[in-house]
C-alpha positions as CSV (number, residue, x, y, z in Angstrom):
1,X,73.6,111.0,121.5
2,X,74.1,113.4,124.9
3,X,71.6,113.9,127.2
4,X,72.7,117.3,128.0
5,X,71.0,119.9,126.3
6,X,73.0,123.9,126.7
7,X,71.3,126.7,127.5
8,X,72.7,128.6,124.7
9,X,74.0,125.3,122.7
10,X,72.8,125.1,118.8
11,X,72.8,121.0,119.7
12,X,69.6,120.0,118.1
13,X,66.9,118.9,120.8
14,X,66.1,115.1,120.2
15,X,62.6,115.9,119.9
16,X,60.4,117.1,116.9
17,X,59.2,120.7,117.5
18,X,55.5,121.2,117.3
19,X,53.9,124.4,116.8
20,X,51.9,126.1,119.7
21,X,50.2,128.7,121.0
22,X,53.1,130.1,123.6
23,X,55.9,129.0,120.5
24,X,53.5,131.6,118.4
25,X,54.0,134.3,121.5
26,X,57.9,134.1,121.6
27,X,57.5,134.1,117.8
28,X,55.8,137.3,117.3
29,X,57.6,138.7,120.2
30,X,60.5,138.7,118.2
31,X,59.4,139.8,114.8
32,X,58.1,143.2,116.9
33,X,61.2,143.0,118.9
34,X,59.6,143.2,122.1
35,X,62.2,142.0,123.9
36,X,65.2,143.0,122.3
37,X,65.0,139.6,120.3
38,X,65.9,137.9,124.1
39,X,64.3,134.6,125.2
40,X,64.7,134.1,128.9
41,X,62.9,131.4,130.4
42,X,62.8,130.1,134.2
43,X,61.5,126.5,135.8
44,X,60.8,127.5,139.1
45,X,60.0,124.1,141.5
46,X,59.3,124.3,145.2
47,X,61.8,122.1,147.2
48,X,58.9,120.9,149.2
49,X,58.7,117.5,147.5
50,X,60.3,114.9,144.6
51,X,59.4,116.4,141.2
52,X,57.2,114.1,138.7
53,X,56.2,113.5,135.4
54,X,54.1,116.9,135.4
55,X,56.9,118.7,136.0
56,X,58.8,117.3,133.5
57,X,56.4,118.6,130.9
58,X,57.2,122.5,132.1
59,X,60.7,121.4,131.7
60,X,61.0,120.8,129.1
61,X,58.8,123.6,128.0
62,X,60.9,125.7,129.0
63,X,64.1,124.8,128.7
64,X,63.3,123.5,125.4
65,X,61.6,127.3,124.0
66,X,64.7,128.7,125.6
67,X,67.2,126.5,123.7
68,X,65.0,126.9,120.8
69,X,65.1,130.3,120.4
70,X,69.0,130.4,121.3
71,X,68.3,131.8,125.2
72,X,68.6,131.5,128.6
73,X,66.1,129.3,130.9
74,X,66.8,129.8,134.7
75,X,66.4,126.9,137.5
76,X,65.3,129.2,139.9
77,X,63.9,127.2,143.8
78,X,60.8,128.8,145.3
79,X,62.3,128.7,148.7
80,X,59.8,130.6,150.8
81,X,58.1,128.1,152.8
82,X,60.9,126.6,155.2
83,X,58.3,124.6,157.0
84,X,58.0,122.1,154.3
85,X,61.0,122.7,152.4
86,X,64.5,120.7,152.5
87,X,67.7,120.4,150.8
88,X,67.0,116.5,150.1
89,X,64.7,117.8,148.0
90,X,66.6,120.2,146.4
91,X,69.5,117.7,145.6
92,X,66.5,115.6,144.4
93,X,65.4,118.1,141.7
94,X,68.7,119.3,140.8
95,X,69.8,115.6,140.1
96,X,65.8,114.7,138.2
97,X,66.7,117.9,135.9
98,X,69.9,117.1,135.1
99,X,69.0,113.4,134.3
100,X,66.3,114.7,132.0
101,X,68.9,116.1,129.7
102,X,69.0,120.0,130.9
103,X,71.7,122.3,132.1
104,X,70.7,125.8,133.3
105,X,74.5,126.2,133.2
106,X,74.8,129.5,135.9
107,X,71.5,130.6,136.3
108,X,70.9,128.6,138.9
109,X,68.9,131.1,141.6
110,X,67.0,130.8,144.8
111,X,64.2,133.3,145.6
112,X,65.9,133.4,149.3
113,X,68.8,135.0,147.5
114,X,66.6,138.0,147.3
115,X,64.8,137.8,150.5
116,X,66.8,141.3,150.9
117,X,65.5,142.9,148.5
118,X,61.5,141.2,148.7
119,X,61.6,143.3,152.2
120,X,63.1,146.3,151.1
121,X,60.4,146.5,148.3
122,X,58.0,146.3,151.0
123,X,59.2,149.1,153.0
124,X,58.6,150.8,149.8
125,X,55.0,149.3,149.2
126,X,54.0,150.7,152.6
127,X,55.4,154.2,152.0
128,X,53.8,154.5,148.7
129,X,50.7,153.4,150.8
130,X,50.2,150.4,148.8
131,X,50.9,147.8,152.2
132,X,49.5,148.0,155.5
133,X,50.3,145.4,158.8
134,X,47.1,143.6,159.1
135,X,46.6,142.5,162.9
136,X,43.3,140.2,161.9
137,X,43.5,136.5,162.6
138,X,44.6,134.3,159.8
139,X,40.4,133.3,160.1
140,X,38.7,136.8,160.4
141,X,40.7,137.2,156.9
142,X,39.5,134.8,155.4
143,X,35.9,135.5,156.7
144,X,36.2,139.4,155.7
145,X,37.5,138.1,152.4
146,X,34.1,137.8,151.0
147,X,33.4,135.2,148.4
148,X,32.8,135.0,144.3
149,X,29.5,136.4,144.9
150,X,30.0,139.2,147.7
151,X,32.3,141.8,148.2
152,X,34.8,141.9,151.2
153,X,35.4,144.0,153.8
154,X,37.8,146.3,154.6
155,X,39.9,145.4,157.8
156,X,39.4,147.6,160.6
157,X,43.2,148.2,160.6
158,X,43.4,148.7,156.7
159,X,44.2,152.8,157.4
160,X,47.1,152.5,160.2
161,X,49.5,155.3,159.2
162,X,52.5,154.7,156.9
163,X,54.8,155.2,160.6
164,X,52.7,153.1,162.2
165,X,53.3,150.2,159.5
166,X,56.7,150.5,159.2
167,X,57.3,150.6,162.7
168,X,55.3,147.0,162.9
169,X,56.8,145.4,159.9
170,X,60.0,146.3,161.4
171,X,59.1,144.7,164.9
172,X,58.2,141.7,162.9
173,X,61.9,141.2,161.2
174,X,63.0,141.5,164.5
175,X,60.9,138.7,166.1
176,X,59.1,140.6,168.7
177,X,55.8,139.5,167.3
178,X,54.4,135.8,168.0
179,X,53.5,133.7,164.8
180,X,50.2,134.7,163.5
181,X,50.7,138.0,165.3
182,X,50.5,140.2,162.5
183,X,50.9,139.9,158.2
184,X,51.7,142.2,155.7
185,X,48.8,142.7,153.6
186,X,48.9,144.6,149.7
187,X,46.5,147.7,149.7
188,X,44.6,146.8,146.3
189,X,40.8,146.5,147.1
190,X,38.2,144.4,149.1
191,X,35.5,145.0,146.3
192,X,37.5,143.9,143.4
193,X,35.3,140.8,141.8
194,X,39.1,139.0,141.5
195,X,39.5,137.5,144.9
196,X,43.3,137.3,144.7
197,X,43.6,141.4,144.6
198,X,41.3,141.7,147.7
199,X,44.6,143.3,149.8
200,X,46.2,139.5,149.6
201,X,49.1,138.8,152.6
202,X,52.4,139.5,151.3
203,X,54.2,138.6,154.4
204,X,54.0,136.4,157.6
205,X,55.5,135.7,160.6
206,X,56.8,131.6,160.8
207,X,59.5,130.8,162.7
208,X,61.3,128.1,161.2
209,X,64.5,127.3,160.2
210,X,65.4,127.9,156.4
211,X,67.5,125.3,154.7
212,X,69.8,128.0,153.5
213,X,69.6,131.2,155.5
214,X,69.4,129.5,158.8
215,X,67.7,131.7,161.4
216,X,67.8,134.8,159.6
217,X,64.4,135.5,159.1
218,X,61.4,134.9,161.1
219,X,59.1,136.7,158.2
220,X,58.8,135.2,154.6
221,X,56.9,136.1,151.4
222,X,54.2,134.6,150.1
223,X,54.4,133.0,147.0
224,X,52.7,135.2,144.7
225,X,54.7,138.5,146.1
226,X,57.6,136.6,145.4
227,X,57.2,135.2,142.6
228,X,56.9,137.9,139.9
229,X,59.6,140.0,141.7
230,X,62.5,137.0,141.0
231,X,61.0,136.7,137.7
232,X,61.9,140.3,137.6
233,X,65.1,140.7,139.1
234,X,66.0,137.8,136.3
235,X,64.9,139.8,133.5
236,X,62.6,137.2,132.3
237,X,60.7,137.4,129.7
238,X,57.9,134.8,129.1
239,X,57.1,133.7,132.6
240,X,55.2,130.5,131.9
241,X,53.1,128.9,134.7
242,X,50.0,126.7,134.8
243,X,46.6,127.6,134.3
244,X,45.2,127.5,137.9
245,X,47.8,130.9,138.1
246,X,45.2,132.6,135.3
247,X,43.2,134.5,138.2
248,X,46.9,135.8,139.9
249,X,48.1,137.3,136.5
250,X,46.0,140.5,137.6
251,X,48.2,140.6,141.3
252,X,51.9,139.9,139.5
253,X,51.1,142.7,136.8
254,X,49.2,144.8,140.1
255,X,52.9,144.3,142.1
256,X,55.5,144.8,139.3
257,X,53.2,147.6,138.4
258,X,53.8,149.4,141.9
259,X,57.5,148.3,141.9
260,X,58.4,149.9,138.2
261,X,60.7,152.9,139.7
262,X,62.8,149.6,141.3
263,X,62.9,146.9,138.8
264,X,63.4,147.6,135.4
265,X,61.7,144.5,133.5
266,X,58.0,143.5,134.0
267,X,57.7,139.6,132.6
268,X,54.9,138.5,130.3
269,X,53.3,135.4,132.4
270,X,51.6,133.0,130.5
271,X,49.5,130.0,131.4
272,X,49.4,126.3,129.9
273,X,46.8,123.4,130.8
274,X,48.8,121.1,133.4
275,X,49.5,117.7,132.9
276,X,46.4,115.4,133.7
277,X,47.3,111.9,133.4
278,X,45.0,108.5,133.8
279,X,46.0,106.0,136.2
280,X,48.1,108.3,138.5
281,X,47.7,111.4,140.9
282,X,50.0,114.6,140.5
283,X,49.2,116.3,144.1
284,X,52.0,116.6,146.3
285,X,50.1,115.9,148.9
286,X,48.8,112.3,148.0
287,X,52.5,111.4,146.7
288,X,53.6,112.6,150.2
289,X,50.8,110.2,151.8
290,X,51.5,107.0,149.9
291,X,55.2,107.7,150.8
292,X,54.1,108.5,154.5
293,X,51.8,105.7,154.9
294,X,53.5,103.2,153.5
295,X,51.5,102.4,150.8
296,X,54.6,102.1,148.2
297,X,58.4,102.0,148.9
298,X,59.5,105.3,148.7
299,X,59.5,109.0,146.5
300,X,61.9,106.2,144.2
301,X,59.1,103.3,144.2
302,X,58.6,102.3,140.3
303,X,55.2,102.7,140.3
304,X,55.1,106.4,141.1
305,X,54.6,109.0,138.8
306,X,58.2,110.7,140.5
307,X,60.8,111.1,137.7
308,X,63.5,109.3,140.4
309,X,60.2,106.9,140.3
310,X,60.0,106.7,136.7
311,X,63.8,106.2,136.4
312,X,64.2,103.4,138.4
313,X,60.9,101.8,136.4
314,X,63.2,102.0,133.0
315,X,61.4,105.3,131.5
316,X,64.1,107.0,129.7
317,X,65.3,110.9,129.3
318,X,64.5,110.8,125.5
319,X,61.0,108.7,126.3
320,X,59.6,111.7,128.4
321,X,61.1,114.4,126.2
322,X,59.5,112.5,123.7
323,X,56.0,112.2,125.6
324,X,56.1,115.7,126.6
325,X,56.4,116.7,122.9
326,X,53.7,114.5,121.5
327,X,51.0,115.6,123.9
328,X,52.0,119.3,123.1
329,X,50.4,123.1,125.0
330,X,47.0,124.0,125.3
331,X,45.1,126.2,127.5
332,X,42.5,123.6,127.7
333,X,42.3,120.9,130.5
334,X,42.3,117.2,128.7
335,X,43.3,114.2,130.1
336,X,46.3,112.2,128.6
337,X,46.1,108.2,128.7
338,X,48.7,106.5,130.1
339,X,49.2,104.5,127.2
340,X,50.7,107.4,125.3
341,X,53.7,107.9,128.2
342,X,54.0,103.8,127.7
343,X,54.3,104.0,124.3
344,X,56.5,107.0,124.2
345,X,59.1,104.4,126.5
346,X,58.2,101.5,123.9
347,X,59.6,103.2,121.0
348,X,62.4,104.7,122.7
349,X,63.4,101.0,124.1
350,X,62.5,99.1,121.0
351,X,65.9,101.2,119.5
352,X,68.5,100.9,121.8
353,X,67.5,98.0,124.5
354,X,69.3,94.6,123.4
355,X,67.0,90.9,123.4
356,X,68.2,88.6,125.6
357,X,65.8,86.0,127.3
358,X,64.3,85.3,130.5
359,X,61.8,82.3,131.3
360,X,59.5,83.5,134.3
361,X,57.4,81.3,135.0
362,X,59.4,77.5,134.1
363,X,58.5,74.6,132.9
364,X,60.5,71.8,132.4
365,X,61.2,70.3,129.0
366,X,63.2,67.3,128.0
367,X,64.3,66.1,124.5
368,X,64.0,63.0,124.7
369,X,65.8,62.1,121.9
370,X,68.5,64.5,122.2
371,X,71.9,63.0,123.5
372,X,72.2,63.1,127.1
373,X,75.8,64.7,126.4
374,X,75.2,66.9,123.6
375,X,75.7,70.4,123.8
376,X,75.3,72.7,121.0
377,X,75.5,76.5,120.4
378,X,72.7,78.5,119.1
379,X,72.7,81.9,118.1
380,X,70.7,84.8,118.7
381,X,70.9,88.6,117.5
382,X,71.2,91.2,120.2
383,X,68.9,93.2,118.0
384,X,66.8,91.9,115.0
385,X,67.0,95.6,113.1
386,X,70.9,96.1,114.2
387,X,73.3,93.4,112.6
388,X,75.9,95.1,113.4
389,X,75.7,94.6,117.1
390,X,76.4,90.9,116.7
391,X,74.9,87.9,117.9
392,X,75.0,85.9,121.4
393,X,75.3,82.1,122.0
394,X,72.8,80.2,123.3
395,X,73.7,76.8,124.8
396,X,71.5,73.8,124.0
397,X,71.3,70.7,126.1
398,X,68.5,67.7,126.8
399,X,66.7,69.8,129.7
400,X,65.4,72.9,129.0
401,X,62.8,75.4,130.6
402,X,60.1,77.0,128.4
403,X,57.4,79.5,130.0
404,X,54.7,77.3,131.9
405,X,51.4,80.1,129.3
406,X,53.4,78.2,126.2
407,X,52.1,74.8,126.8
408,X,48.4,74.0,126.9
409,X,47.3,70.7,127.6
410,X,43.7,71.1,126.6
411,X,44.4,73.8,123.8
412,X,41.8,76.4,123.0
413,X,41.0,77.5,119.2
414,X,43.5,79.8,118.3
415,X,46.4,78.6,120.5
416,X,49.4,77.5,118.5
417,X,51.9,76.8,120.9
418,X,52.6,73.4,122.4
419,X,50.2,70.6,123.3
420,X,50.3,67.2,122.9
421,X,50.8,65.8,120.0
422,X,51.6,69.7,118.4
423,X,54.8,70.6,117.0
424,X,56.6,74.3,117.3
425,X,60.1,75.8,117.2
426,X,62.7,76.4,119.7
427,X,63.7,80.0,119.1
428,X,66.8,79.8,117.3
429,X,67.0,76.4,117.6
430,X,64.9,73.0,116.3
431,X,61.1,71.7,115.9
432,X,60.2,69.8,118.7
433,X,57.0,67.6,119.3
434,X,55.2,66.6,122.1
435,X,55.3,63.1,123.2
436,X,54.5,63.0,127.1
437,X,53.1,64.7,130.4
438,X,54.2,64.3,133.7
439,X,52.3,65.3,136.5
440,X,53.1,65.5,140.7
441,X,51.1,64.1,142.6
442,X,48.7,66.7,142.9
443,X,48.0,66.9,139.4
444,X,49.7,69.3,138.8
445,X,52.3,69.6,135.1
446,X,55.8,68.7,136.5
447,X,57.7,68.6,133.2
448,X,57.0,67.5,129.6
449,X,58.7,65.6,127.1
450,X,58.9,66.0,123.5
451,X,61.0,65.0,120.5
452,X,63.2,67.0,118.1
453,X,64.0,66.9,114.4
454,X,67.5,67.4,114.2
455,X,67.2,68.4,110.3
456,X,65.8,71.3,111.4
457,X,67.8,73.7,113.6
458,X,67.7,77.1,112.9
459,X,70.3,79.1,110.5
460,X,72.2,75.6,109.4
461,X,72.9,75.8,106.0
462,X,70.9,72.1,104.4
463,X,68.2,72.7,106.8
464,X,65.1,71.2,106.4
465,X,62.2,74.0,105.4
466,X,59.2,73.0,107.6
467,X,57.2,75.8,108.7
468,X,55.0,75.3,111.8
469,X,52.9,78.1,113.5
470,X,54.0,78.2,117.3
471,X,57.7,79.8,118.0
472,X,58.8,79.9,121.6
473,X,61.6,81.0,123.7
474,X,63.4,78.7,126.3
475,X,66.9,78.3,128.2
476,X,68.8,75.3,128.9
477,X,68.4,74.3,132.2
478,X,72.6,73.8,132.4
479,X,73.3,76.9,131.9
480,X,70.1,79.3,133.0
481,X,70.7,81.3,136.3
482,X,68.5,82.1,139.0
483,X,67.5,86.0,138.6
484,X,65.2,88.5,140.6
485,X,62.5,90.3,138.3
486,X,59.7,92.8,139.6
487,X,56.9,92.8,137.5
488,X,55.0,96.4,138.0
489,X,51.9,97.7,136.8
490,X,49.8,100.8,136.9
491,X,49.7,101.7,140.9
492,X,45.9,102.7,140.3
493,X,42.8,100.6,139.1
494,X,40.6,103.8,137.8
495,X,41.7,106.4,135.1
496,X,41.0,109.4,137.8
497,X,41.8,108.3,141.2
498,X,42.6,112.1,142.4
499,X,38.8,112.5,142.2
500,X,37.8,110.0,144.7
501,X,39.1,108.0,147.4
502,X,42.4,107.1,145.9
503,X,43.3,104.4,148.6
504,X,40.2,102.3,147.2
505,X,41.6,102.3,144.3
506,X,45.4,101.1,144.6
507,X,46.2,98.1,142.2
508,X,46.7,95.1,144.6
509,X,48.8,93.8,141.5
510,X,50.5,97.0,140.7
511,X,54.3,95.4,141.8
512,X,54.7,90.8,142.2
513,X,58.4,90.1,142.4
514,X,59.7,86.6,141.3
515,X,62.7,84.3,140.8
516,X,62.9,83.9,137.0
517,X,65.8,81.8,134.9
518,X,67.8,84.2,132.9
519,X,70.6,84.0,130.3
520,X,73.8,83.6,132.4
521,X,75.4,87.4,130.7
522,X,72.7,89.0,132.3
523,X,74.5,88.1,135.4
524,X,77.2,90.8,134.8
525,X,74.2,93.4,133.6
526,X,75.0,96.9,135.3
527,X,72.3,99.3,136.7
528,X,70.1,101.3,134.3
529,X,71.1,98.8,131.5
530,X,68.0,98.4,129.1
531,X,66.9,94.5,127.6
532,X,64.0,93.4,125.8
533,X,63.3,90.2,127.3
534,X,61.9,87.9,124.4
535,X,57.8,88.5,124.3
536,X,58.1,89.9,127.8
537,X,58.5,93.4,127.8
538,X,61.2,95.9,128.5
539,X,63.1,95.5,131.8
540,X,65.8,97.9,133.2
541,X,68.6,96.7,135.8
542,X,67.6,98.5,139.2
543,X,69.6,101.1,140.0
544,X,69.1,100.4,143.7
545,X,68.6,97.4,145.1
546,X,71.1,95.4,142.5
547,X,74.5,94.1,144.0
548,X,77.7,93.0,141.6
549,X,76.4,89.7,140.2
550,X,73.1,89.8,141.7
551,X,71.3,92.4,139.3
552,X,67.1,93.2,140.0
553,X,64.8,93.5,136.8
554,X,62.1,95.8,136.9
555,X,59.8,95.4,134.5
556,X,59.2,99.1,132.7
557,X,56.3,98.4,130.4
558,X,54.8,95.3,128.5
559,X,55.4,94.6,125.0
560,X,52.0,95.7,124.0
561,X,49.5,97.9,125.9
562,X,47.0,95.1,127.3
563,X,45.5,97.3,130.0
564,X,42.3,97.5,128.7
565,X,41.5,94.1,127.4
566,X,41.5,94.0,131.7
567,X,38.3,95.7,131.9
């Protein structure tokens, strides 16, 4: 099946469609034809960072109501901070989007494609009387602001004349004005009990170069003038948005309001709970301080919540559509456990990821009554539920390596793997028994040796039916191959390490790399090929770091969710 998902395409989404409360909007939206039966949606990141898996549940909200309802949803950048902003991390989100299965086809947009028409607008705020040039401090504003409790204060130069303003806000698209200087502040009022319509700054003097106008400007929006006038000059219609933007609803309906005689469509802006997972931290700013401190590899590192982080851990397109779907829209805060995104990826890889073997942490094992020049062929499925994609061989010889947890030489009650003196199966192959330890010097196991029946190899026709209870996986030690596999783990020990020192709480055993035997094919894997390896877990070939013939596993998730039988 295609990733890509059209704008305007019938292609069914991959994903089940639940019913919820912003579906139920565009739904009675359309029976009273408030919108001319359109659907235009818009997902509209700030390049000032590497999107992650929070983002990815707008997207595909909103791409997915638009495609839904056979519409239109923009990819629109919030470009009005230069200071932070970059075009790495433009590329970066265009690229995560894309990958995630959605094509916003020509409505691709930039809100510095209309810084234009933002300061035109505000020519006309401040002749209507509805801006003023504020020359307060960036502090005193704050201070005069008031609080949720008291009332602010009106700036002493909140009555300048409409020629006075113009003639200011003009000086200050020129550049004759220091940073800080002055702002453009809306008129609205100091008393309101909403703290966002108490004459909020609309403009600003920075001086900094813009990823795509250059030096144009030295004035830029704020966000929340901005905002609503792109959503406008777009003709949007359900402008969807986080909750934390509830209490700025008021000042986008206050500016489109003011601006109806210039822009024709005022957008309906609705808010959604965000995406609160355990075990990870969605502020840009942390992600920017483990990246900046060092404390993992990278926006790409596996264990961040980044979707290029997520991708190169072996989470899949459909797995986060999937997740994204299941945990549904709410206005309510909840938290999400982790588990849920892990399964979402286990169901996803248990379809298409094909079984292949790896031993990672070897022990030796020799038949001792197997010919020292015998080589046979067993064989394995790729899939157990998909015949049709054929089996592999597995070559058997006298030495062998098993995984070092399957033999016990004290066994507990319960364990029915090997031991002395116990019996189990060689996957695909015979029953052997154990006959012998051998130890180093140290005491430590240096290889075990058992015995085979040779009336009982697997899938030979004559066979003899004996059923023991331990089944293991192994590779001959001919014919196994040295390969590099990263085992990683939740980067965070506590379910909510946003609320507390978050650097305390960094796994010490989120990522341990190791030199594992794999079967030889997996030599010639490619990058972002998907394998179950054998009672493992799911591993993905690194799409970095591997070289032709010398492919890196990262593990993407364990077979089972075992995190909290940790605790």
């Amino acid at each position: 099946m295609k990733d890509s998902l059209k704008n305007k395409s019938t292609n069914k989404l991959p994903v089940s469609h639940a019913s919820n409360f912003i579906r139920n909007i565009v739904e009675e939206d359309n029976r009273i034809n408030r919108w001319g039966g359109r659907v235009e949606t818009r997902f509209p990141p700030e390049p000032n960072g590497y999107l992650h898996i929070g983002h990815a549940k707008s997207i595909c909200l909103n791409f997915g109501l638009a495609h839904d309802y056979k519409g239109i949803c923009h990819l629109r950048f919030d470009d009005t901070n230069p200071e932070k902003e970059t075009q790495e991390y433009v590329d970066s989100i265009l690229d995560s989007v894309k990958w995630l299965g959605f094509d916003w086809g020509e409505h691709l947009h930039y809100s510095s494609d209309y810084f234009d028409k933002l300061y035109e607008f505000s020519e006309y705020l401040i002749n209507q009387g509805k801006a003023y040039v504020d020359s307060l401090t960036i502090e005193e504003i704050r201070e005069q602001r008031g609080t949720l409790t008291k009332v602010g204060h009106n700036s002493p130069y909140r009555e300048r004349s409409v020629t006075e303003n113009l003639d200011l806000f003009r000086r200050m698209k020129l550049g004759e004005f220091a940073d800080g200087r002055h702002v453009l502040r809306a008129k609205i009022s100091m008393a309101s009990p909403n703290i966002n319509l108490r004459d909020p700054v609309i403009y600003r003097i920075r001086r900094n170069h813009h990823h795509r106008t250059g030096d144009k400007w030295c004035i830029y929006p704020m966000y929340d003038y901005t905002h609503c006038i792109s959503d406008a000059l777009e003709n949007i219609t359900h402008s969807i948005c986080t909750l934390e933007f509830e209490d700025h609803r008021p000042l986008y309906d206050w500016i489109l309001t003011q601006l109806k005689t210039l822009v024709s469509c005022h957008p309906q802006q609705i808010e959604f709970a965000r995406l609160k997972l355990t075990y990870t931290v969605m502020s840009k700013r942390i992600l920017l301080e483990l990246v900046e401190n060092k404390l993992v590899a990278g926006w790409d590192d596996p264990r961040m919540p980044t979707l290029v982080g997520l991708r190169r851990r072996g989470y899949t397109p459909e797995s986060i559509r999937m997740f994204a779907e299941r945990i549904g829209v709410s206005k309510a805060d909840s938290w999400i456990d982790m588990g849920v995104l892990e399964d979402c990826l286990r169901e996803n890889l248990n379809v298409r990821a094909q079984r292949r073997i790896a031993v990672l942490r070897p022990l030796k094992l020799i038949i001792d009554n197997y010919p020292d020049s015998l080589e046979e062929e067993c064989f394995a499925p790729n899939h157990p539920q998909k015949p049709e994609w054929g089996r592999r061989i597995l070559p058997l010889s006298k030495t062998i390596y098993i995984e070092r947890e399957d033999f016990m030489e004290e066994p507990v009650k319960g364990y029915y793997r090997l031991a002395p003196g116990a019996e189990v199966r060689l996957r695909y192959a015979y029953i052997v028994k154990c006959v012998n330890v051998v130890k180093n010097s140290s005491g430590k196991i240096k290889e075990i040796h058992c015995t085979y029946d040779p009336d009982t190899k697997s899938g030979t026709s004559g066979a003899k039916i004996r059923k023991v209870k331990g089944n293991i996986h192994w590779l001959s030690s001919k014919y196994a191959q040295k390969g590099e596999i990263r085992l990683y783990d939740r980067l965070f020990s506590h379910p909510h390490p946003e609320s507390r020192d978050y650097t305390a709480h960094l796994n010490p055993h989120s990522k341990k790399t190791i030199s594992a035997f794999i079967e030889s094919s997996l030599k010639k894997a490619q990058p972002e090929e998907y394998f179950q390896f054998e009672r493992n877990g799911y591993f993905v070939i690194d799409r970095k770091d591997t070289k032709p013939g010398r492919p890196v596993f990262n593990r993407a998730v364990t077979l089972k969710d075992s995190w909290g039988k940790r605790k």
